[in-house]
C-alpha positions as a Markdown table, in Angstrom:
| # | Residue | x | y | z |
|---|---|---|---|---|
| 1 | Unk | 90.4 | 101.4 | 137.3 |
| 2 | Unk | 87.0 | 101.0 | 135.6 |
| 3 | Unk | 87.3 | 100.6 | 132.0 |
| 4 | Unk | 85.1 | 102.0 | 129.5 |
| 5 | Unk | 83.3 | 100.5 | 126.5 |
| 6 | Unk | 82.8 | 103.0 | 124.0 |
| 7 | Unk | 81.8 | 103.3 | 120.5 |
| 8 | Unk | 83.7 | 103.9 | 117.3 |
| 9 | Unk | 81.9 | 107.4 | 117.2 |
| 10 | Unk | 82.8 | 108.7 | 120.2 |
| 11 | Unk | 86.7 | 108.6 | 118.6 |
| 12 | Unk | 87.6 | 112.1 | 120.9 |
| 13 | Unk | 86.9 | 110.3 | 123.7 |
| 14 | Unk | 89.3 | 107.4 | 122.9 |
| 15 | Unk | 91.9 | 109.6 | 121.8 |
| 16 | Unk | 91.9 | 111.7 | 125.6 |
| 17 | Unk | 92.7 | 108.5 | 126.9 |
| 18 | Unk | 95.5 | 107.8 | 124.2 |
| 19 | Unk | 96.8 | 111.1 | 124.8 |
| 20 | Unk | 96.9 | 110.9 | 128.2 |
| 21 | Unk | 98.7 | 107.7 | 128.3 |
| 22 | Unk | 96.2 | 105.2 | 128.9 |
| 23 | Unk | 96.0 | 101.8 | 127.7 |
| 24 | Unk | 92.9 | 101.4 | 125.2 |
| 25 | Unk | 92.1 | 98.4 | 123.3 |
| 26 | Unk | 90.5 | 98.9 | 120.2 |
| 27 | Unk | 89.1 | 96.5 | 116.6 |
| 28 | Unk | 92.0 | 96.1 | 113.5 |
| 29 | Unk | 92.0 | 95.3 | 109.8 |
| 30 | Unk | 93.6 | 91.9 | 111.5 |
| 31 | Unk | 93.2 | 91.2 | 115.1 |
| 32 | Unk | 92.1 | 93.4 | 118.0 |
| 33 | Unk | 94.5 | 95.4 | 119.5 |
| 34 | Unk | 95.7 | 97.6 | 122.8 |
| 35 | Unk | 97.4 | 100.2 | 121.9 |
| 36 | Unk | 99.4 | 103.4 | 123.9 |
| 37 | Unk | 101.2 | 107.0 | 122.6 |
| 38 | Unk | 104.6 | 105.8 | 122.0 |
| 39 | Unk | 106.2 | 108.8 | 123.4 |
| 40 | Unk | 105.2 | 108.0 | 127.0 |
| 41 | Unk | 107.7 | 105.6 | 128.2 |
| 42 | Unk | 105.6 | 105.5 | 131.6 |
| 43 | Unk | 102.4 | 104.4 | 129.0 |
| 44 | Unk | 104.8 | 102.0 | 127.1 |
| 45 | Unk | 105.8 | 99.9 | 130.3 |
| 46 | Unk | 102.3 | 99.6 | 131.7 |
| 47 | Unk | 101.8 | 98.0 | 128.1 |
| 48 | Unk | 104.6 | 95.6 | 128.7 |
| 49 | Unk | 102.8 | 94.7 | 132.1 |
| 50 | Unk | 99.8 | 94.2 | 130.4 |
| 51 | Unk | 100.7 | 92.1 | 128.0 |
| 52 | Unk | 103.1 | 89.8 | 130.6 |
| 53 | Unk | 105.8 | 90.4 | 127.4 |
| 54 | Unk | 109.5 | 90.6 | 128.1 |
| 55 | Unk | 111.3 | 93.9 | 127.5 |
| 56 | Unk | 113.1 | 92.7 | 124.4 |
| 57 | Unk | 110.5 | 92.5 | 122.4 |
| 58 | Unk | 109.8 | 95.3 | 121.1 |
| 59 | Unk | 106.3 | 96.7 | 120.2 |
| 60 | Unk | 105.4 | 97.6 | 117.0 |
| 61 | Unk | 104.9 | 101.1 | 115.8 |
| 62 | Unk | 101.4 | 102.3 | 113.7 |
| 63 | Unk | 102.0 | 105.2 | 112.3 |
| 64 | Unk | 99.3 | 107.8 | 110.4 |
| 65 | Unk | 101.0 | 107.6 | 107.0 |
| 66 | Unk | 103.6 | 106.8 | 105.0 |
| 67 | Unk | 105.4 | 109.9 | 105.1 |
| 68 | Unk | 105.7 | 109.1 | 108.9 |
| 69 | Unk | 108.0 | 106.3 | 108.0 |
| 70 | Unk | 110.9 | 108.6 | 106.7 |
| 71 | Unk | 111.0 | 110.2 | 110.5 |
| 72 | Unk | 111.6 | 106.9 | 112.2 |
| 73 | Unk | 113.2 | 104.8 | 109.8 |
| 74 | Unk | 115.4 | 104.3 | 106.9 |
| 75 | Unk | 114.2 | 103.4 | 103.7 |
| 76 | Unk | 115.6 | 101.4 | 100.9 |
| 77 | Unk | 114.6 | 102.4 | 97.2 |
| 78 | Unk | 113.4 | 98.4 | 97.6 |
| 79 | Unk | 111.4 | 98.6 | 100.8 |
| 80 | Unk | 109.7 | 102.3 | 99.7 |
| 81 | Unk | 108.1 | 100.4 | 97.1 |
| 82 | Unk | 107.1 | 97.5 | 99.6 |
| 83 | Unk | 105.7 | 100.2 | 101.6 |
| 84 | Unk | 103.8 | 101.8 | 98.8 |
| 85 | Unk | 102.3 | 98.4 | 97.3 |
| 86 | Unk | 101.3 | 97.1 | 101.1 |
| 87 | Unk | 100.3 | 99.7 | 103.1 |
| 88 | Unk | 98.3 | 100.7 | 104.8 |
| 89 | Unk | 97.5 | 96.9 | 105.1 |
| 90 | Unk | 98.5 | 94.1 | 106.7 |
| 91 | Unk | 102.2 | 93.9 | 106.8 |
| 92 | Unk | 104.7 | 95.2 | 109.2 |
| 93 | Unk | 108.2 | 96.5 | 108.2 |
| 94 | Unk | 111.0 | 96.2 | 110.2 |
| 95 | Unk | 113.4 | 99.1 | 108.9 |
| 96 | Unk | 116.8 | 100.3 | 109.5 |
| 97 | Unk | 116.2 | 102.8 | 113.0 |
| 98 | Unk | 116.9 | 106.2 | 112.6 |
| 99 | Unk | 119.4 | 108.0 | 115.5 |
| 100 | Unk | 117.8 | 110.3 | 117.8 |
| 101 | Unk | 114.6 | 108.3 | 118.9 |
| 102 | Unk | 114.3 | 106.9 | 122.7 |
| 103 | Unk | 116.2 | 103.9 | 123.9 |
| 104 | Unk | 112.8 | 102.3 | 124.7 |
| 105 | Unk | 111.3 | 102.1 | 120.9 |
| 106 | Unk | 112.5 | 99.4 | 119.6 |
| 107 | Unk | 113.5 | 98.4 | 122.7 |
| 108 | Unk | 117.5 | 99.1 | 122.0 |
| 109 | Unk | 118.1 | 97.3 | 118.6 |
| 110 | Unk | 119.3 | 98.8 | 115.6 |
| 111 | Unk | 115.7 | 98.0 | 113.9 |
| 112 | Unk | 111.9 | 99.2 | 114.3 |
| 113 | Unk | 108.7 | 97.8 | 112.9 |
| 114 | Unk | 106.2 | 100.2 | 111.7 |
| 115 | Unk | 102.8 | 99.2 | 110.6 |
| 116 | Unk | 99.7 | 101.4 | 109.3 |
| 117 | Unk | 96.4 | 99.5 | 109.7 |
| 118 | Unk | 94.0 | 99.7 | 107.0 |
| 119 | Unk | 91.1 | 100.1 | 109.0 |
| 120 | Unk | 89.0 | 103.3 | 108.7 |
| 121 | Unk | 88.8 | 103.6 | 112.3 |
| 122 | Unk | 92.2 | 103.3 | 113.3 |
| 123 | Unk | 93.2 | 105.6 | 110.1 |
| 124 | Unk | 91.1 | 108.3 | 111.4 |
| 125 | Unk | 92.1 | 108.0 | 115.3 |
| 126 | Unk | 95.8 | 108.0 | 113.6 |
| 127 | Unk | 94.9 | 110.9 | 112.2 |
| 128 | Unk | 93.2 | 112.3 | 114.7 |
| 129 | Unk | 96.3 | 112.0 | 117.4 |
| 130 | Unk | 98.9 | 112.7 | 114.8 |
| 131 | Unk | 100.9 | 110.6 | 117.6 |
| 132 | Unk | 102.4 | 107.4 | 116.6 |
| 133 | Unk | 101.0 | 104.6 | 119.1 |
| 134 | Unk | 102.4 | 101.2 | 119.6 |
| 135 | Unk | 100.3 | 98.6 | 118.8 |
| 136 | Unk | 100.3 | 95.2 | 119.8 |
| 137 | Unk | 97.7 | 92.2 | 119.6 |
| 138 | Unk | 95.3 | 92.2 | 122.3 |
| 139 | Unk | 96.3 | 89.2 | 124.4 |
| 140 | Unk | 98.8 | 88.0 | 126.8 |
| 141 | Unk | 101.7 | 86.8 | 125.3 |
| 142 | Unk | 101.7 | 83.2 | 124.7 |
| 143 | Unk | 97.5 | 83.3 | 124.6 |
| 144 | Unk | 95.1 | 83.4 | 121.9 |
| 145 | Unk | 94.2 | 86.7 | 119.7 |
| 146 | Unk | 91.2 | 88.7 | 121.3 |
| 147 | Unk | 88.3 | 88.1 | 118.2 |
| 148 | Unk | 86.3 | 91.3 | 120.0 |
| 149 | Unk | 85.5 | 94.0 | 122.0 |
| 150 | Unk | 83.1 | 91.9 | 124.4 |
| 151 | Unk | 86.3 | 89.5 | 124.9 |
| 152 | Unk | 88.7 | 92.4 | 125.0 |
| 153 | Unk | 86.3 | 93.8 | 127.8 |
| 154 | Unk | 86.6 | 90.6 | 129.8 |
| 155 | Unk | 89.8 | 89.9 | 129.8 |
| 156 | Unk | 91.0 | 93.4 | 130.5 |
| 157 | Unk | 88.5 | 94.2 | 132.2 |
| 158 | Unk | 89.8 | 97.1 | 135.4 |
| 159 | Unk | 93.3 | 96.6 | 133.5 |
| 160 | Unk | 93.1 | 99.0 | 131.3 |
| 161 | Unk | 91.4 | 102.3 | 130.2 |
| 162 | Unk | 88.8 | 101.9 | 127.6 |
| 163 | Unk | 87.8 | 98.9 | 125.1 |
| 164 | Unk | 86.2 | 100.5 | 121.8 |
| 165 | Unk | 83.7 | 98.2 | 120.6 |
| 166 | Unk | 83.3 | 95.8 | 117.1 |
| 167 | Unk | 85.3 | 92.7 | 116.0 |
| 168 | Unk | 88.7 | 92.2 | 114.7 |
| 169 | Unk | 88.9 | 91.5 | 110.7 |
| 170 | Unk | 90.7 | 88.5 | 110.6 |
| 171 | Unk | 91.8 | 86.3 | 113.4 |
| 172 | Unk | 95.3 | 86.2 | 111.2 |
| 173 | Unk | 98.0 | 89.1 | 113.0 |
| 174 | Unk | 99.9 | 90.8 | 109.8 |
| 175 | Unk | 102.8 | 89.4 | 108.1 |
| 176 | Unk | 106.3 | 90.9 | 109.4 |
| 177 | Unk | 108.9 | 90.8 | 106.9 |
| 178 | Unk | 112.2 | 92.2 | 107.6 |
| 179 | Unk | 113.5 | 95.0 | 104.7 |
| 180 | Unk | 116.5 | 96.2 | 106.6 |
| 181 | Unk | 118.9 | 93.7 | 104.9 |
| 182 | Unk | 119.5 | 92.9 | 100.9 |
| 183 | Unk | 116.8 | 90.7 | 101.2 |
| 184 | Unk | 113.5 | 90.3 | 102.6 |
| 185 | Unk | 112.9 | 87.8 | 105.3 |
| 186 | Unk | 109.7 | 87.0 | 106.3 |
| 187 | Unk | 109.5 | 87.0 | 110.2 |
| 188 | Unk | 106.0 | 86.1 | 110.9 |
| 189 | Unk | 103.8 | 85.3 | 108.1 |
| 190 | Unk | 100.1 | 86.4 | 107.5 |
| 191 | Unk | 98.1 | 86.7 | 104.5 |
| 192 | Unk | 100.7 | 88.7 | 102.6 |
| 193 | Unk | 103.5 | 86.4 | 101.1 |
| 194 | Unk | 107.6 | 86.2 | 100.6 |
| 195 | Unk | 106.7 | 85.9 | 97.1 |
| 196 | Unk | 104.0 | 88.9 | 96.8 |
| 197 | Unk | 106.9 | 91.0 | 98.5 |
| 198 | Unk | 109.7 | 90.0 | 96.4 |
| 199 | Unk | 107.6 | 90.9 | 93.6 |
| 200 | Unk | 107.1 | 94.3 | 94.2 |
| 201 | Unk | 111.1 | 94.2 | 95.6 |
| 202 | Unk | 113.2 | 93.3 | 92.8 |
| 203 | Unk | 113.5 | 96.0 | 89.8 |
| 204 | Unk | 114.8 | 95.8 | 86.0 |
| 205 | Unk | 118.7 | 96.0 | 86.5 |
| 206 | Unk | 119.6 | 99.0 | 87.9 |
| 207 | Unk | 122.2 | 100.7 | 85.3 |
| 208 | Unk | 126.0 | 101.8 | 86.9 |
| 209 | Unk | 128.3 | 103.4 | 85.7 |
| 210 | Unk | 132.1 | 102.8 | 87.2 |
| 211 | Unk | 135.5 | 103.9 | 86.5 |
| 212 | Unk | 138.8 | 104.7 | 88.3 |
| 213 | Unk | 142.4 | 105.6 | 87.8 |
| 214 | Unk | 145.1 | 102.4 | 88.5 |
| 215 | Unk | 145.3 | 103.7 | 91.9 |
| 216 | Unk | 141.4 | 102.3 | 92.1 |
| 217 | Unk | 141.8 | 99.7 | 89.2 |
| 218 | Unk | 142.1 | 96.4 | 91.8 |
| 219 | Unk | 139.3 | 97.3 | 94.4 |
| 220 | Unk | 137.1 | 98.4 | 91.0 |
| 221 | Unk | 137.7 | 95.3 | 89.2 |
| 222 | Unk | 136.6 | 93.3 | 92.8 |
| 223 | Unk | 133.7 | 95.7 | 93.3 |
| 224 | Unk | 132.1 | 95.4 | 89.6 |
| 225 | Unk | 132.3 | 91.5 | 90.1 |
| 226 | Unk | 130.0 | 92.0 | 93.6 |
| 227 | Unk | 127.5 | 94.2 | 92.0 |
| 228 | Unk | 127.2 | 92.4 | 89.0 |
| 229 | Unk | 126.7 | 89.0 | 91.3 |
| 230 | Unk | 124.4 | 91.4 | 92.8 |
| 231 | Unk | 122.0 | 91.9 | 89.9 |
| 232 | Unk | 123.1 | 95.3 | 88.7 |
| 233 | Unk | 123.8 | 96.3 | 85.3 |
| 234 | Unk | 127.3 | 98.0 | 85.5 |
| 235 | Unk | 128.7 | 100.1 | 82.6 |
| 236 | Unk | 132.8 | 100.4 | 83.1 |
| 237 | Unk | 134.4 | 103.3 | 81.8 |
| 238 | Unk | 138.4 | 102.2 | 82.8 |
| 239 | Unk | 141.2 | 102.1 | 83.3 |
| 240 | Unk | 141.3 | 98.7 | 82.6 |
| 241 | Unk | 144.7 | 98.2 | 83.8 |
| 242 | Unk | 147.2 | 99.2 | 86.8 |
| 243 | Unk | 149.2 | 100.9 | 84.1 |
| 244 | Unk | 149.6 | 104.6 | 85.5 |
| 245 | Unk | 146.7 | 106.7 | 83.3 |
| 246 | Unk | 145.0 | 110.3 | 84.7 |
| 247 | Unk | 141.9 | 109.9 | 86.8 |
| 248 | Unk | 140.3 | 113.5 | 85.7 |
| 249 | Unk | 139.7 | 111.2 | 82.7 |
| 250 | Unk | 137.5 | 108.6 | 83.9 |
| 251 | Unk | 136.0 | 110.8 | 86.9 |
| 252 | Unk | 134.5 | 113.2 | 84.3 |
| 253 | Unk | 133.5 | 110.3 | 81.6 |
| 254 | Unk | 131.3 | 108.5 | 84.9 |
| 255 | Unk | 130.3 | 112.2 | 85.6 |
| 256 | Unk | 128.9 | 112.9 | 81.9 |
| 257 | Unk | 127.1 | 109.5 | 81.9 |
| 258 | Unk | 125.0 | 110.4 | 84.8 |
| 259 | Unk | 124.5 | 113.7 | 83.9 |
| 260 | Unk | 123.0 | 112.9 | 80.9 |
| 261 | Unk | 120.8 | 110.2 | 81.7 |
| 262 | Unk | 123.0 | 107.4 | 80.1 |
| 263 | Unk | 122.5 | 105.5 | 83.7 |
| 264 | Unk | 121.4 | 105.7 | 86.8 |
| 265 | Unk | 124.5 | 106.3 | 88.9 |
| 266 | Unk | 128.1 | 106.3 | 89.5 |
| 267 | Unk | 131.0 | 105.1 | 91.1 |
| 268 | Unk | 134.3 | 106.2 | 90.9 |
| 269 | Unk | 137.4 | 105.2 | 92.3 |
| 270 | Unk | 141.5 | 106.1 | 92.8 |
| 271 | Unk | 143.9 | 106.1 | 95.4 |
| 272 | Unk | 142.2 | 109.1 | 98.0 |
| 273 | Unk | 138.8 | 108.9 | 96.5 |
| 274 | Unk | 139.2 | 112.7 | 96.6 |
| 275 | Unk | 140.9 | 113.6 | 93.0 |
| 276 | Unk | 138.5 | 111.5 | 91.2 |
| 277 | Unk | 135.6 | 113.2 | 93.1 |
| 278 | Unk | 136.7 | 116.8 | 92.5 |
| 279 | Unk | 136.9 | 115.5 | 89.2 |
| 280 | Unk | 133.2 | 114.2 | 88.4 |
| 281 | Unk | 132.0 | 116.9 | 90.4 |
| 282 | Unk | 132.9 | 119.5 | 87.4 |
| 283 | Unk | 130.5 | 117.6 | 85.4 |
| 284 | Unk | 127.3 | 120.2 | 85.6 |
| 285 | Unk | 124.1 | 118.1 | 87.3 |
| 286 | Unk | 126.8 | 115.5 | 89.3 |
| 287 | Unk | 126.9 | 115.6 | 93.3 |
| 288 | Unk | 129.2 | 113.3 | 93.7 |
| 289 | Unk | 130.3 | 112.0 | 97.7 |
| 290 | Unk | 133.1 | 110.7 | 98.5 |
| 291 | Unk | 132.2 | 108.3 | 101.2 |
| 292 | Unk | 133.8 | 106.1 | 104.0 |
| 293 | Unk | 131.2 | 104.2 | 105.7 |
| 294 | Unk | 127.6 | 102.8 | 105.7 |
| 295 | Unk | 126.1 | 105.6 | 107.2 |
| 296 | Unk | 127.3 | 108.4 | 105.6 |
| 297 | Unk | 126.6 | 106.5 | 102.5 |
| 298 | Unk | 122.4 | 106.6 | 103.5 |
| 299 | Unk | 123.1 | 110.6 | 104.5 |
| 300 | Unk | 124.8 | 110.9 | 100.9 |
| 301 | Unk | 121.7 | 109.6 | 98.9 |
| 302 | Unk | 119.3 | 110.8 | 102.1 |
| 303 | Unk | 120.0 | 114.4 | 102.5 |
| 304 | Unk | 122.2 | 115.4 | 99.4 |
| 305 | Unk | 120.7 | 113.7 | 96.8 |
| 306 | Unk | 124.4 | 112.2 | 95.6 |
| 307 | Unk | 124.3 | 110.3 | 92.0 |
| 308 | Unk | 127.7 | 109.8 | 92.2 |
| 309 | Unk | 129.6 | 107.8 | 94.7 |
| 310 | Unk | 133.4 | 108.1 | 95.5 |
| 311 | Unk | 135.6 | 105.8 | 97.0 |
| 312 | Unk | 139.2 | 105.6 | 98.8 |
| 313 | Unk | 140.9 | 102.5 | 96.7 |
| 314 | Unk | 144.1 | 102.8 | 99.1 |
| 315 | Unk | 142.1 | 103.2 | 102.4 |
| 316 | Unk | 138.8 | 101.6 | 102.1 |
| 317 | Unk | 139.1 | 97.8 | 102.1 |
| 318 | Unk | 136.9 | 96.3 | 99.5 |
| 319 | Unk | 134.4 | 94.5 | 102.0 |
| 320 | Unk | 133.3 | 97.9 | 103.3 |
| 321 | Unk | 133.3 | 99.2 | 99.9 |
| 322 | Unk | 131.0 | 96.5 | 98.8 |
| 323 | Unk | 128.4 | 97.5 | 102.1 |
| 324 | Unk | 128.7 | 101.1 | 101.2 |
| 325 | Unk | 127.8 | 101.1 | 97.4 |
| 326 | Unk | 124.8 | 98.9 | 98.7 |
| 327 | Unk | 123.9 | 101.3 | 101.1 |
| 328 | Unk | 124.6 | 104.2 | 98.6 |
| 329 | Unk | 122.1 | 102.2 | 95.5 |
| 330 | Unk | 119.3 | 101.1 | 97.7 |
| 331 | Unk | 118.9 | 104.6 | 99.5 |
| 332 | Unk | 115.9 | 106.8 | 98.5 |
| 333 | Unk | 116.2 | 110.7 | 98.3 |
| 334 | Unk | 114.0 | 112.3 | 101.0 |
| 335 | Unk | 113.0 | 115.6 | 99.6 |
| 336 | Unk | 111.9 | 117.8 | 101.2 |
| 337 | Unk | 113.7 | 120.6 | 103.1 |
| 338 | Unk | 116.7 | 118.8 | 101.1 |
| 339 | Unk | 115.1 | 119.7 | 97.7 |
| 340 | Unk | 115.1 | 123.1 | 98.6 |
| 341 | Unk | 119.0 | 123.1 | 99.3 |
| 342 | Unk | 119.3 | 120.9 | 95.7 |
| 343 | Unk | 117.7 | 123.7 | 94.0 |
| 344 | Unk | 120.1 | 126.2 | 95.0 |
| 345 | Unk | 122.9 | 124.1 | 93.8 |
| 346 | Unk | 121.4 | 123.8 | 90.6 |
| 347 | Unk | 120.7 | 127.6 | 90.3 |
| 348 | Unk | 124.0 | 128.2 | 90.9 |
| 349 | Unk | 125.3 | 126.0 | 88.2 |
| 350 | Unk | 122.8 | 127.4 | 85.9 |
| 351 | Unk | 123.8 | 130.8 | 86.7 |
| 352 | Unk | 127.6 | 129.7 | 86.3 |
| 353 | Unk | 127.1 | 128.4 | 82.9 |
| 354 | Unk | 125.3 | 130.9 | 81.5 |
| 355 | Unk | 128.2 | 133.8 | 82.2 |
């Protein structure tokens, strides 16, 4: 193979090699790169060769935009506004994977790194493909980052397909930071800092309303303690007791507080989860979800838009309660084609009440 040394200009040229699966190493925002389509697993292992890396480690993925993110990964509320303050830039997220994508990206594990360069090359080739590529440094592992093209061509050199030329911006790779827990972790550090990210990560105390029957009194009064610990700001509407009391009563009073704005959510709880939810749900403007696990807590606030969240005191142990209103708060809404079926939900109710 003879590889080419081309220039930035010539960018349809380096995108027929990119979208024929061919290796092409090319200048970053932070060091110089190789890159392939990441939909060509055939493209992706000649990478791995290249590179001498071990399978496990995964590559990371660039990406055209931010909207790109939402297809690959989930998204915190938290780690949308990471992404918004840092990128494009340098700093790659390792997010929550979404179902669906090959075996091969992300190499397995439950998490992917995404990063969008913020280099005006790369940002138009990006756009150019509309293919995400992986991107890794350009250098075996274990060596020293490439500085530029004239290096990349001799190290490479009848390795891979083309080498586009100019010089990497900084001879420091991006800083990783892990958003897929309640914290960030910083997993490699670059010029963008912990404390830069937790910055932009923490909020003004997210407002909660809660409330159950007696049925849901005991895992309520354990859950309030965790969010609170937690750093929210939580607004309890009763029972306040196991003393036997109607839970239309405090399902509706959560239901009215989020419908008019009084807080951000809700979360309501009695001995099914499902009275308490047919309940709030009367309340015009609530979606309420009665919920049972981590991932159809992310669905809930994903794809339905839920501002309520409903919970089985009798059947859900508290633990799992605890991961699932996490899940359920630190979810963003993904518009959409999901507005669209919002919208007709709220048509109806205005069409309902005005009978």
């Amino acid at each position: 193979m003879k590889t080419a040394l081309l220039a930035p200009s010539n960018i349809e040229h380096v995108a027929s090699f990119l979208r024929e699966g061919a290796i092409v190493a090319l200048p970053t925002e932070t060091v110089f790169g190789l890159a392939v389509r990441y939909d060509d697993e055939e493209a992706y292992e000649r990478l791995l060769d290249c590179k001498k890396r071990p399978k496990e480690k995964a590559f990371p993925l660039l990406v055209p935009s931010r909207e790109f993110i939402d297809k690959f990964a989930i998204v915190s509320t938290q780690a949308k506004r990471v992404i918004q303050a840092f990128l494009p830039g340098p700093l790659t997220v390792v997010l929550t994977k979404k179902e669906g994508l090959p075996c091969y990206v992300g190499y397995g594990q439950s998490t992917l790194a995404i990063r969008i360069p913020d280099d005006p090359f790369i940002q138009m080739l990006s756009c150019h493909l509309n293919v995400p590529l992986f991107l890794t440094s350009a250098n075996r592992s274990g060596e020293a980052p490439v500085p530029n093209s004239l290096v990349a061509y001799e190290r490479f050199q009848n390795e891979i397909a083309a080498v586009v030329e100019g010089v990497a911006g900084s001879n420091v790779a991006s800083t990783i930071v892990d958003l897929s827990q309640t914290t960030p972790k910083i997993l490699r550090q670059g010029t963008i800092t912990l404390e830069e990210i937790e910055a932009v990560w923490r909020e003004p105390s997210m407002k909660i309303a809660i409330g159950s029957d007696h049925a849901g009194f005991p895992a309520k009064k354990e859950l309030k303690e965790a969010l609170e610990q937690a750093g929210y700001h939580i607004v309890d509407y009763g029972t306040h007791s196991e003393s036997s009391c109607h839970y239309p009563t405090y399902g509706i009073a959560v239901g009215e507080a989020v419908a008019q704005g009084a807080v951000d959510y809700g979360i309501v709880i009695c001995g099914t989860g499902i009275g308490i939810s047919i309940a709030a749900n009367k309340v015009r403007g609530v979606r309420c979800a009665l919920v049972e696990d981590v991932e159809r807590a992310h669905l809930a606030r994903q794809h339905n838009n839920a501002n309520v969240l409903a919970l089985a005191g009798r059947f859900t142990p508290v633990s799992r309660m605890i991961e699932i209103a996490h899940a359920f708060l630190t979810t963003a809404f993904e518009e959409g084609r999901h507005q669209q079926r919002i919208d007709l939900i709220g048509r109806y109710e205005q069409g309902r009440d005005s009978q």
